[in-house]
N, C-alpha and C positions, 0 to 999 in steps of 0.2 A: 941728564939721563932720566932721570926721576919724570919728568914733564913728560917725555916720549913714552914710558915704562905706563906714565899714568893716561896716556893717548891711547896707548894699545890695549890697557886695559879697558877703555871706555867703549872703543873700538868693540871688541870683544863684549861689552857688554851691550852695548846697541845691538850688533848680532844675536846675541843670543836670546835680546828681547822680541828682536822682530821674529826670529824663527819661536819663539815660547808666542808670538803672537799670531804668528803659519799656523803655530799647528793648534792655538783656541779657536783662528776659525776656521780652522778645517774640521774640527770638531765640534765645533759649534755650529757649521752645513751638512756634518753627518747626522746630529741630533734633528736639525731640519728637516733633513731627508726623511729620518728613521718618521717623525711625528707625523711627516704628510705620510708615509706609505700606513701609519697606522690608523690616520683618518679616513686613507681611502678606505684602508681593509673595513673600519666602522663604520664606514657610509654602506660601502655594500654589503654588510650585514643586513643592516640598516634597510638595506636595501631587498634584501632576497626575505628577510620576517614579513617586511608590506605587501612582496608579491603575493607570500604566503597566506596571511591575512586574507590577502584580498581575493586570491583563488578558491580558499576556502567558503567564502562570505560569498561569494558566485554562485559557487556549487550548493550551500545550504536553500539559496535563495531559488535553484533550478528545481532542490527537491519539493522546497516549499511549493512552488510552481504547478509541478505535475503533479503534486498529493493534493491541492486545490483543485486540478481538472478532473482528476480523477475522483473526487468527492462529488465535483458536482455532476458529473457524469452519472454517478451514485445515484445520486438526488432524482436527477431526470427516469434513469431505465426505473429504480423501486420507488419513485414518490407515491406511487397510489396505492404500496403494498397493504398500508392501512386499512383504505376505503375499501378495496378488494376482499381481505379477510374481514372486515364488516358485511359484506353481503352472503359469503359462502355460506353462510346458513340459511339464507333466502334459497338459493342453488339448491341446496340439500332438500329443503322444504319441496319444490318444484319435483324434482326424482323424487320423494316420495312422492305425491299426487299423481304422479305418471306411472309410479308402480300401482296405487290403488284404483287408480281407472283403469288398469288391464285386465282388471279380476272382475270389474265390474262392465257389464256393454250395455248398460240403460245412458248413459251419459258420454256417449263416444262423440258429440259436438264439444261438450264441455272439455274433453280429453283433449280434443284436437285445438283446442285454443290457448287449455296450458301448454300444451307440450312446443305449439307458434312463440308463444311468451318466452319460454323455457330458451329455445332455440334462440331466438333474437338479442335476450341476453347474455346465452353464450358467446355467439359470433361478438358481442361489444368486447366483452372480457379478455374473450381470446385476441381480439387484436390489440388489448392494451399489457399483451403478454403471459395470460394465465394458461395453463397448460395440464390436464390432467394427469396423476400420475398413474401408470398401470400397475396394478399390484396382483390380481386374483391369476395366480397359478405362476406366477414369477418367486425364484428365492428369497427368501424372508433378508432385506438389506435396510439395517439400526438408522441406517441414513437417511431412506426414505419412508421406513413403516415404522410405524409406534404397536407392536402386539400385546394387546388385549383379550386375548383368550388364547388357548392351545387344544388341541384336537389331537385324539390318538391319529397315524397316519395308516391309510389304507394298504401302505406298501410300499417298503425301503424305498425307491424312487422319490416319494412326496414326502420325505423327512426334510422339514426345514423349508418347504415351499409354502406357502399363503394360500390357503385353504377356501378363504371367504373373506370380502372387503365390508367392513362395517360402516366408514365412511370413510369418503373418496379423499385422497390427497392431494393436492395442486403445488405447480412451480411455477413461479410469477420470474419471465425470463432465466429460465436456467436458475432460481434458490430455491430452494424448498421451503412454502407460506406457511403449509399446512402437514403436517405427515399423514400421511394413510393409516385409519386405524383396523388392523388386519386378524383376522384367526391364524395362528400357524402349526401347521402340522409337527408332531416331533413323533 
């Protein structure tokens, strides 16, 4: 009886190893499982930081892009703004000589060859974008006049208007090179 008592016991204990061994590795395919779904979930972390990354690193690289064309676009319309405001005193010299040969008519060849001069250098300037600004009897605007004197005004109307252009202003494409240096009425 003992023999049988100690079969059944064995019996029972073989069972209760194999299922104590069921359910290690059923638990030990759950740990499996659980490790891949959290490698997946870390790959595709992993995964959405590099698109990010890299979407980013795109986008820096578009703005770098167009802030380059746009620079050099820069470059091209105002490169000669320089050479331009180097000459506008030559400009200004030429209107003077053309206002002091109007006062004078002994020298009306001499007149008419600066004024050819005058003109020929305009027409270059102008097509390289220079633009005079109008100032004499327009509202006095900090934007495009610099005032340098003030003048009582003749009558509430010409309060604040530009009275007289002392020298001429120019915009080289649409900037302002030079401002107008203006009288303004107050």
């Amino acid at each position: 009886m003992k023999a049988e008592e100690n079969k059944i016991e064995e019996n029972e204990n073989v069972n209760a190893n194999e299922t104590m061994s069921t359910e290690n590795t059923d638990t030990s395919n759950l740990e499996k499982e659980e490790n891949e779904v959290d490698q997946k979930q870390e790959m595709g972390e992993k995964l959405a930081a590099l698109n990010d990354k890299y979407l980013r690193l795109y986008s820096e690289f578009e703005n770098y892009r167009k802030r380059t064309n746009q620079e050099k676009a820069d470059l091209l319309k105002y490169g000669s703004e320089e050479m331009i405001k180097s000459i506008l005193p030559v400009v200004d010299d030429y209107e003077r000589a053309i206002q002091a040969f109007g006062e004078n008519e002994d020298n009306a060849a001499l007149k008419e060859g600066v004024v050819l001069i005058y003109n020929k250098l305009m027409n270059i300037l102008q097509q390289k974008g220079l633009k005079a600004i109008n100032a004499k009897g327009e509202k006095f605007d900090e934007n495009l006049h610099e005032a340098v004197a003030q003048f009582p005004a003749a009558n509430e109307e010409d309060k604040g208007n530009v009275v007289d252009e002392v020298l001429k202003g120019y915009y080289l494409n649409d900037k302002v090179i030079r401002y107008s240096k203006v009288v303004v009425a107050i």
